[in-house]
N, C-alpha and C positions, 0 to 999 in steps of 0.2 A: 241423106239430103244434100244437095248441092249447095255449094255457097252462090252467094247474090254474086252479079261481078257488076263491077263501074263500068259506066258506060264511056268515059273517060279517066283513065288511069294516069295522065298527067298530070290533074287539078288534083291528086294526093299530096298533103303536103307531109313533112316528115316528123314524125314525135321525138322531140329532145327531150332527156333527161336530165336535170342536176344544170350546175354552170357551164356557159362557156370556156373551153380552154385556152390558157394564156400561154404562147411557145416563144423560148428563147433558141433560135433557130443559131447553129456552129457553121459557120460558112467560109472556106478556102476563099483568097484573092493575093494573086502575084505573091504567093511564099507567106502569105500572110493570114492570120488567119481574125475574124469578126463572128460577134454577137449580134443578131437583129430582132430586133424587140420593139413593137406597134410604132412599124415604119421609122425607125432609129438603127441606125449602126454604131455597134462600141468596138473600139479599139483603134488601129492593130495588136494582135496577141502573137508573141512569136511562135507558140504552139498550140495543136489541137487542143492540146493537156490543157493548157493553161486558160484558153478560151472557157472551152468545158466545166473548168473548177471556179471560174468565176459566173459564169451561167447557171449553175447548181446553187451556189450560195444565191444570185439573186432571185431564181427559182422559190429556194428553200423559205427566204421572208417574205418573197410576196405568196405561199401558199399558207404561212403561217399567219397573215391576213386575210385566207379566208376564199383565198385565191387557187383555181386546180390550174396548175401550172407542171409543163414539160419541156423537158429539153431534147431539141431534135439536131441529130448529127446531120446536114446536106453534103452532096456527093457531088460530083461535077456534071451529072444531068438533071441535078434540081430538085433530085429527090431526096426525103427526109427519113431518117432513121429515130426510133426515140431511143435516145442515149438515159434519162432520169425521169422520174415523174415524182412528184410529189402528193408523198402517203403510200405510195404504191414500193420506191427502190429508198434503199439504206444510206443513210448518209455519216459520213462522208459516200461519195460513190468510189467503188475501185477501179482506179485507171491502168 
């Protein structure tokens, strides 16, 4: 038996499961390296390392409120890596 098909496959909207995710995004500028987190920049961090380890920690307590929170390394064309997730990677993580 055939399946039905829509007669508009646009008006599909998409089923989410579970919460929104909350990303603390590790972003390079002029030698320097920042956290951004719902439209905020933290820092400068003199290293990735260091950015990272502080992004993980505030990862770590806002998932332990309940929060699904990731930490995503950016590249210089914008795109995002996930470096930790919380519930999912070991903490501390290994850098």
């Amino acid at each position: 038996m055939a399946r039905p098909q829509l007669q508009d496959p646009s008006s599909v909207q998409p089923i989410f499961h579970g919460r929104p995710r909350k990303f603390y995004r590790i972003e390079p500028h002029d030698d320097m390296w920042f956290i951004r987190f719902d439209g905020a920049d933290y820092g400068p961090y003199k290293s990735e390392r260091e950015a990272l380890l502080f992004a993980v920690d505030a990862a770590k307590m806002l998932g332990e409120q309940g929060k699904d929170t990731q930490v995503l390394v950016v590249d210089e064309n914008g795109d995002g890596r996930p470096f930790w997730t919380f519930g999912q990677d070991s903490y501390p993580p290994r850098l």
